[in-house]
C-alpha positions, 0 to 999 in steps of 0.5 A: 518502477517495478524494480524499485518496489521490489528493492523497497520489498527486499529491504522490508523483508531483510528488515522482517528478518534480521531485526535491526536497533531503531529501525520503523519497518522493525517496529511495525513488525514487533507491533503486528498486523493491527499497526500496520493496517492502522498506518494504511488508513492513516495514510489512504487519508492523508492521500486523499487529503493531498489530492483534495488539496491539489498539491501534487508534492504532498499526494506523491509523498502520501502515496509514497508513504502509503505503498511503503506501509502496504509493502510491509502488510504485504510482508507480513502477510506473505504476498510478493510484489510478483503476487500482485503484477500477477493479478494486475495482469490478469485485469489488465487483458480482461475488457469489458468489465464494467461492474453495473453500480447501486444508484443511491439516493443522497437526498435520504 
């Protein structure tokens, strides 16, 4: 899978760099990091929607479209596939860390 999210990257980053005619990645760039961020909530949405609805097709395919528009933040925004495996295994080995959550009342 890695290898695929690299290449997907790649092709993001090549798209960043050498623009081509009638291209989205290229459109998402010249738009700039607000579209961007807009497209990721869009998408985080419909994920959520799909998996609501418990259609494993149309949450793999919102999962998709949602690591394609973080991959071309993460572009813009300088940080590597590498980047963030980093940091996944850095959490991965940490054990223990539970983080304590705020009970709330949701009757108020």
């Amino acid at each position: 899978m890695s290898d695929c999210i690299q290449s997907v990257y790649d092709t993001i980053t090549d798209r960043r760099d050498n623009p081509a005619e009638k291209s989205y990645t290229c459109y998402l760039f010249e738009q700039g990091l607000d579209k961007m961020l807009k497209k990721i909530g869009e998408e985080t949405a419909e994920t959520i929607i799909a998996a609501k609805n418990n259609d494993n097709g149309d949450t793999i395919g919102e999962i998709s479209d949602l690591a394609y528009h973080v991959l071309v933040m993460m572009a813009h925004q300088g940080i590597t596939p590498a980047d963030v495996a980093a940091e996944l295994e850095r959490r991965h080995c940490k054990a223990g860390n539970l983080k304590t959550f705020h009970k709330t009342d949701k009757n108020t």
